[in-house]
C-alpha positions in Angstrom: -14.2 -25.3 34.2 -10.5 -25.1 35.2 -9.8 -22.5 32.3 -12.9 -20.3 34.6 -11.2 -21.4 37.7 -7.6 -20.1 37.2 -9.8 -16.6 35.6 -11.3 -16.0 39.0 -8.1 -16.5 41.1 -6.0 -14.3 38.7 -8.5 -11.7 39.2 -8.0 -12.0 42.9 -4.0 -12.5 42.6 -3.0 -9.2 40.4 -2.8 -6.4 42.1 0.5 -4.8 40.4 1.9 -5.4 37.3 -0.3 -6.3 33.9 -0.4 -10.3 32.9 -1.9 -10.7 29.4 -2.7 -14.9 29.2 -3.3 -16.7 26.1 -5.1 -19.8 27.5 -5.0 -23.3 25.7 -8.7 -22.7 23.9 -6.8 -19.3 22.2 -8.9 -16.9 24.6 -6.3 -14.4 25.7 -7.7 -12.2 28.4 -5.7 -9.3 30.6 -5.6 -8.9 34.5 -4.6 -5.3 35.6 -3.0 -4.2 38.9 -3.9 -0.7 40.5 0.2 -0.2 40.7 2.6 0.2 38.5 4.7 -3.8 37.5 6.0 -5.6 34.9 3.5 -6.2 32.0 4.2 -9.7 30.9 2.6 -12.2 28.1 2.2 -15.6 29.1 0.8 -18.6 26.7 -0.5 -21.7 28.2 -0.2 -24.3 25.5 -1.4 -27.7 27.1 -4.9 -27.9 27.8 -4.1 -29.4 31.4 -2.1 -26.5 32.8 -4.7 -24.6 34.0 -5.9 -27.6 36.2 -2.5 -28.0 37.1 -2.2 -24.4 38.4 -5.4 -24.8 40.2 -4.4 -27.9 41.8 -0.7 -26.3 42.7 0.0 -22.9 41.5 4.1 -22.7 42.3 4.4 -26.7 40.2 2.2 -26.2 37.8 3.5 -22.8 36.7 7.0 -24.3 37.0 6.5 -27.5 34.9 5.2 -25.9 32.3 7.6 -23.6 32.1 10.1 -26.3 31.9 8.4 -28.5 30.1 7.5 -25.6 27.8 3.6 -25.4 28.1 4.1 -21.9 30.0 5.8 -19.8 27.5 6.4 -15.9 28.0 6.8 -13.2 25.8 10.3 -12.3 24.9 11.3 -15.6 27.2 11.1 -12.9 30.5 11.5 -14.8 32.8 12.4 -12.3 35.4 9.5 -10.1 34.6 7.5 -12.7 34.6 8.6 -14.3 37.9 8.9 -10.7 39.4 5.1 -10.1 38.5 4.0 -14.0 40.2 6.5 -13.3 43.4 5.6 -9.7 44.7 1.8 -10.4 44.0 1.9 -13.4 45.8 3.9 -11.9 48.8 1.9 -8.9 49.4 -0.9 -11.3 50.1 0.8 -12.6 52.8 -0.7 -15.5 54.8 -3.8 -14.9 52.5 -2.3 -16.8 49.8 -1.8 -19.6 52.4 -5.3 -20.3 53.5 -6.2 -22.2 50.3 -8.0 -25.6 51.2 -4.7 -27.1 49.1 -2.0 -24.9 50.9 -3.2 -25.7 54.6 -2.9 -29.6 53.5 0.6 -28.8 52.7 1.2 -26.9 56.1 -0.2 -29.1 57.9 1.9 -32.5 56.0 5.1 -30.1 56.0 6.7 -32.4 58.7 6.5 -35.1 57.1 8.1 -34.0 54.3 10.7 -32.5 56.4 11.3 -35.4 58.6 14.8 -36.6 57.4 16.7 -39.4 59.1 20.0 -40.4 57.8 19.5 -42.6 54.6 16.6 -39.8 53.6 19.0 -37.7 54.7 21.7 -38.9 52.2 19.1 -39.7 48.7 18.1 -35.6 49.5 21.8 -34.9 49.7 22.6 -36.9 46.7 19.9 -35.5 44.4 21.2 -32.0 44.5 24.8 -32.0 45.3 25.8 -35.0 43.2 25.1 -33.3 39.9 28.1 -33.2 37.9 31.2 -31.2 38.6 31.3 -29.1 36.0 27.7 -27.6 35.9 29.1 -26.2 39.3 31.8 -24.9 37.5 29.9 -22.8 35.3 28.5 -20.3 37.5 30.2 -21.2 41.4 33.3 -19.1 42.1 36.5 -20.6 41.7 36.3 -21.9 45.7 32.9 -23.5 44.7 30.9 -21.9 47.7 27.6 -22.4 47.4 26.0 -20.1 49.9 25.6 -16.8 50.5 28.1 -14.6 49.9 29.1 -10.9 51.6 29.1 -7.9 49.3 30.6 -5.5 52.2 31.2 -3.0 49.4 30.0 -1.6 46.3 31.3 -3.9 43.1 33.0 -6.5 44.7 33.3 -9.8 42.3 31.6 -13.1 43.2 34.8 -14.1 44.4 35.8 -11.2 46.3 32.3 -11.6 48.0 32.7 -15.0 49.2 36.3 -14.6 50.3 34.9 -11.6 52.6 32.0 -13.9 54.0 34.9 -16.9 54.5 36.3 -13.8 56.5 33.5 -12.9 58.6 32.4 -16.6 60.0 36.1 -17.0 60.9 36.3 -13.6 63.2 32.9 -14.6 64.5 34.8 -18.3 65.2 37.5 -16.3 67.3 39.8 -18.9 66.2 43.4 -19.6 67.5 46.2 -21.9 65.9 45.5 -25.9 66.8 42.2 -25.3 67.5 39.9 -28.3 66.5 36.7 -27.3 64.4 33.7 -29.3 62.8 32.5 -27.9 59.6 29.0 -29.8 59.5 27.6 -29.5 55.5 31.4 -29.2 54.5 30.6 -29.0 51.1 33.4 -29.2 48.4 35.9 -28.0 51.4 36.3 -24.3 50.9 35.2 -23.1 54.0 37.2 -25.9 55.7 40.3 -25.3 54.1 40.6 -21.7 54.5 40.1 -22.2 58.3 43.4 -24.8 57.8 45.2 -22.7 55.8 44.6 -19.4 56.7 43.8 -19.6 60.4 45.9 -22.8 61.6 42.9 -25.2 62.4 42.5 -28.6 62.7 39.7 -29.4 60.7 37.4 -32.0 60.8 34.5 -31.4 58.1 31.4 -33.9 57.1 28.9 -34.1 54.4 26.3 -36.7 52.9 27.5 -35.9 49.2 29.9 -38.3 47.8 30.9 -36.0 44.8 31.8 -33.4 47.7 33.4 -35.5 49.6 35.6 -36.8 47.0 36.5 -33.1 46.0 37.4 -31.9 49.2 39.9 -34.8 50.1 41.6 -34.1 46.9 41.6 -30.3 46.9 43.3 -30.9 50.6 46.2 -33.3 49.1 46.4 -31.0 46.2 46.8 -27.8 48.9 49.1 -29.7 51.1 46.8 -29.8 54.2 45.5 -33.3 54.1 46.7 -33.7 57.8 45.2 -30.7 58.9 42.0 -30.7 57.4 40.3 -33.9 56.5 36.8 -34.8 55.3 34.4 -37.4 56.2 31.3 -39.3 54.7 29.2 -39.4 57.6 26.3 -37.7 58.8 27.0 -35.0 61.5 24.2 -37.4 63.9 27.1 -39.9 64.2 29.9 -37.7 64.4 32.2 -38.6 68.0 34.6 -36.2 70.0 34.9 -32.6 71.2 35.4 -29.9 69.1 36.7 -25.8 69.7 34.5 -24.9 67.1 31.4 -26.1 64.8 30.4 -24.5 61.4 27.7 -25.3 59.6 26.8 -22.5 56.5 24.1 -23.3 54.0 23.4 -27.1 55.5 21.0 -26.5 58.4 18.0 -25.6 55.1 18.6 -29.6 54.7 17.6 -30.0 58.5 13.8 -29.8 58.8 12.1 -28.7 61.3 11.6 -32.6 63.2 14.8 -32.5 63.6 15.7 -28.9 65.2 16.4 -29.7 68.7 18.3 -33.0 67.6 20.6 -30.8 65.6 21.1 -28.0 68.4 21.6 -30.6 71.3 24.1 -32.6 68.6 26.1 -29.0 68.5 25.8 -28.7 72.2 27.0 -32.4 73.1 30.2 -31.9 70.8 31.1 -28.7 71.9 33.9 -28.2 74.2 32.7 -25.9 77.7 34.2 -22.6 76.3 33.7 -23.4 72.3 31.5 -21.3 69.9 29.6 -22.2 66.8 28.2 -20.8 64.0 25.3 -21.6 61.8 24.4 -19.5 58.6 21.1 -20.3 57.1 18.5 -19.1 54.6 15.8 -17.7 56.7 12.3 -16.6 56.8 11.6 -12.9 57.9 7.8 -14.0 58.6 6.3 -16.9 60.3 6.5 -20.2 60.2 5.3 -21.7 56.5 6.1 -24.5 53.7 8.7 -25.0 51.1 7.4 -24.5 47.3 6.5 -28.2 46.3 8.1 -27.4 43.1 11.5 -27.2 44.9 10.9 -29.9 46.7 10.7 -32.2 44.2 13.1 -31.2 41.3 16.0 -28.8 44.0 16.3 -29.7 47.3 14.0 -32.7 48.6 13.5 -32.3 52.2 14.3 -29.3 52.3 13.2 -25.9 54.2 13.7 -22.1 55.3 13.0 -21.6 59.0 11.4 -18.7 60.7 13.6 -17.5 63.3 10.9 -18.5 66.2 11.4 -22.0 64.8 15.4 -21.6 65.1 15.5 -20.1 68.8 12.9 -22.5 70.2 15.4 -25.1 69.5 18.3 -23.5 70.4 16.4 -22.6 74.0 15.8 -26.5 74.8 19.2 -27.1 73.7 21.4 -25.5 76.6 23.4 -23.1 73.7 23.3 -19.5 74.6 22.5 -17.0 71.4 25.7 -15.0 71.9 25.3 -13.5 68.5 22.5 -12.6 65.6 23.2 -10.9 62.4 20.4 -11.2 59.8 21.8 -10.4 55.7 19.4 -8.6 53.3 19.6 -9.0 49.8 23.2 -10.3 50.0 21.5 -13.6 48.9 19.6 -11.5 46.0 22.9 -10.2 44.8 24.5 -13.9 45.2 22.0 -15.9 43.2 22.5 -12.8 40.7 25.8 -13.8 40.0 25.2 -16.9 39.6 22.1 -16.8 37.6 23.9 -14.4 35.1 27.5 -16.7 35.0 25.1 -19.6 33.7 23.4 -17.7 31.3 26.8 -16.8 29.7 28.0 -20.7 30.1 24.3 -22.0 29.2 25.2 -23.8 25.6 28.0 -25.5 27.8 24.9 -26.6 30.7 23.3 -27.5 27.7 26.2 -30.5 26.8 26.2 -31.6 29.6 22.2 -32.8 30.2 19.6 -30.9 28.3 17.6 -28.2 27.3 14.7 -28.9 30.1 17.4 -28.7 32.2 18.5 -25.6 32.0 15.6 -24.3 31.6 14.8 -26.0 35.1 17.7 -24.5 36.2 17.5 -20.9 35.1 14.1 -21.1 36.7 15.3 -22.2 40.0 18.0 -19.3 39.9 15.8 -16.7 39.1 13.1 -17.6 41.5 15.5 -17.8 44.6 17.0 -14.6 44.0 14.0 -12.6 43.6 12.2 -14.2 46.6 15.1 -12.8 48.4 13.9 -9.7 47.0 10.4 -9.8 47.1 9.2 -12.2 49.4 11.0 -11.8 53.1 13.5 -14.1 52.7 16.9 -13.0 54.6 20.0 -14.8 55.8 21.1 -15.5 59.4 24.2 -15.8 61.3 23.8 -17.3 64.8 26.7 -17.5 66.6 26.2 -19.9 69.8 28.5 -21.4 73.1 27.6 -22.9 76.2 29.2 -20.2 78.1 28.3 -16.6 78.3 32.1 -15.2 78.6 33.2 -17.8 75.6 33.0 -14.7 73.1 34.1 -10.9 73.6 30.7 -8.6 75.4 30.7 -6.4 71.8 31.3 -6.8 68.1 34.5 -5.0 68.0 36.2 -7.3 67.7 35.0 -8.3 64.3 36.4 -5.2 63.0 39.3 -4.1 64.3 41.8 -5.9 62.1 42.5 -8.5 64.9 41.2 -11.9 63.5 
C-alpha cells in the first residue's frame, strides 16, 4: 500500500532529473523528468520508509538517510538533494496543499511560539554542541552566519571579515557609542565593533558555551571593559542603546513573537539610534520550517517572508531606513563550510558518531542548495525611529568613510 502510495506521488513529483528507486521488496522502478537533472540511484532498505515518506516526505527522507535506510548511489548526496530540492520548488505552493502539510501550516505557531525557558532548551540544543565540531568548518572568528563574497575568490575568512565590515558602515558607528549585539554568538561581531570601531558593547545570548567563549576571547583580546557579554535573553535586557545588532538570531524568533521583538528594539533604542537585523529569509510567502530541522537543527526555529518581517516592524514605530536582500551569498557560505567538514569529517567523527555526521553533512548540504534552488535569500534591514538618523543615500557605505 505505502510502497503504491510513494509510486504515485513520485510520478507526480519528477519533473527534471532521473530518480532510479530500489524499494524495500527489491522492485526498483525509474521516474523520468521532461528536463535535463541529476540521474540519481536511491535504495530504501527498511520496509517502513516508504510509510514514513508518505506520512512526512522532508523526515522520512532525512532519517533514513541518517539512519542509513536511504542509501544513494555513489553516496551523492548533492545530486541527490539537488534532484528532491528543485523538483519540489518548482511546484511551489502545490507541494504545500497536502492534507499533512496544511496541518503543519496551520500548527506552525505553535511550534514557533518561544518564551524564554523554550527559548533557551532551542538555544542550547544547537549552539551548545561542542567547541571543536565548530572548529572544523567555522572560520577562525567562528561566525556562524552569512558571510559577503564582494569579490570573486575571496576565502571564508576574508568573506566574513567583509560582511563584519558592511553591518558596521550600515551601523554609522562613532567612538563611545553604546551598542547591543542581540544573538551575540561566540563574540566576533561584538568584538570587532570594540576593537575596530571604538564601541561599547553590550552583547547577549541564550547559549552558555557562547557565552563562556566570548567573555574569554574579550580578556584574552584585552577588551573585557569595553565589550562584555551577558546570559540573558534580549526580553529582559534594561537601558538605552546607540545601536542594536542582531545577525543570524532573529530565525530563532518565530513568528508569535515578531512585534514583541521589534517593539523590544524600539523601546531600547535611543531617539536618533539605528539597528540592524540580518536574517535568513524567504523570497516567497509565508510557509513552515522542514520538520526534519525542527527536530534534530534548530527547534523553534523559522525563515520569515518579508511581509511577515515588515508587518511587525509597521506596528512597532521603527522606520525601514534600509533593505538589502543577499543572493546566494548564503549558498556560497554553507559551501565552505560543508566542504571544510568534509576534509575534517574523521575528526567530527571522534568527537560523536557516524550518524552524526552523516546528520550533519545532510543538514549542510540541504541549506545551501535551498539557498540555491528554493527562494531562500538573506536580508539586511537597517531600522531607527527617526527618519534623518541615517544619511538620505548609500554612499556612504562606500566611500571609504566608515
Amino acid at each position: 500500500m505505502w510502497s503504491a502510495a510513494l509510486h504515485r506521488f513520485l510520478e507526480t513529483l519528477i519533473k527534471t532529473g532521473q530518480l532510479t528507486l530500489t524499494y524495500p521488496d527489491g522492485t526498483t522502478r525509474k521516474y523520468q523528468g521532461s528536463a535535463a537533472g541529476p540521474h540519481i540511484a536511491v535504495t530504501l532498505k527498511n520496509p517502513a520508509l516508504p510509510r514514513r515518506i508518505m506520512l512526512s516526505p522532508e523526515m522520512g527522507v532525512g532519517e533514513g538517510y541518517v539512519e542509513g535506510d536511504l542509501t544513494i548511489e555513489n553516496d551523492d548526496l548533492e545530486g541527490f538533494l539537488r534532484l528532491a530540492i528543485s523538483n519540489i520548488a518548482s511546484q511551489g505552493h502545490a507541494w504545500y496543499h497536502q492534507p499533512l502539510a496544511v496541518l503543519r501550516y496551520l500548527g506552525r505557531r505553535a511550534a514557533q511560539f518561544n518564551p524564554a525557558g523554550r527559548s533557551r532548551a532551542n538555544v542550547a540544543h544547537h549552539y551548545d554542541l561542542s567547541g571543536a565540531l565548530y572548529d572544523l568548518f567555522l572560520d577562525a572568528d567562528r561566525q556562524y552566519s552569512c558571510a559577503y563574497f564582494k569579490r570573486e575568490g575571496m576565502t571564508l575568512g576574508e568573506a566574513q571579515e567583509a560582511k563584519k565590515a558592511h553591518i558596521a558602515g550600515k551601523l554609522l558607528l562613532r567612538p563611545g557609542m553604546r551598542v547591543l549585539d542581540i544573538g551575540c554568538g561566540w563574540g566576533g561581531m561584538g568584538l570587532t565593533l570594540a576593537r575596530d570601531h571604538g564601541a561599547n558593547v553590550l552583547g547577549v545570548t541564550l547559549s552558555e558555551e557562547q557565552h563562556k567563549i566570548a567573555n574569554q576571547r574579550a580578556r584574552d583580546a584585552g577588551l573585557q571593559d569595553v565589550a562584555k557579554f551577558e546570559l540573558i535573553d534580549y526580553r529582559d535586557v534594561q537601558g538605552k542603546f546607540d545601536r542594536i545588532v542582531s545577525v543570524g538570531m532573529f530565525e530563532h524568533v518565530g513568528t508569535p513573537q515578531y512585534r514583541t521583538y521589534f517593539n523590544k528594539i524600539n523601546e531600547l533604542l535611543t531617539d536618533d539610534g539605528v539597528a540592524l537585523v540580518h536574517t535568513i529569509g524567504r523570497a516567497k510567502p509565508p510557509g513552515v520550517t522542514s520538520p526534519w530541522i525542527l527536530k534534530y537543527i534548530f527547534p523553534g526555529g523559522y525563515v520569515p517572508s518579508m511581509s511577515e518581517m515588515t508587518a511587525a516592524v509597521e506596528q512597532s514605530g521603527l522606520i525601514t531606513t534600509d533593505l538589502e536582500v543577499w543572493r546566494l551569498h548564503y549558498a556560497e557560505t554553507l559551501r565552505h563550510w560543508y566542504d571544510r567538514f568534509m576534509d575534517r569529517i574523521d575528526e567530527a567523527r571522534q568527537l560523536y558518531d557516524d550518524q552524526f555526521c552523516r546528520m550533519w553533512r545532510f543538514y549542510l548540504k540541504a541549506c545551501e542548495l535551498t539557498f540555491r534552488l528554493d527562494r531562500q535569500v538573506v536580508f539586511q534591514v537597517q531600522l531607527a525611529r527617526q527618519q534623518e538618523a541615517v544619511p538620505l543615500t548609500r554612499d556612504y557605505l562606500y566611500r571609504g568613510n566608515r
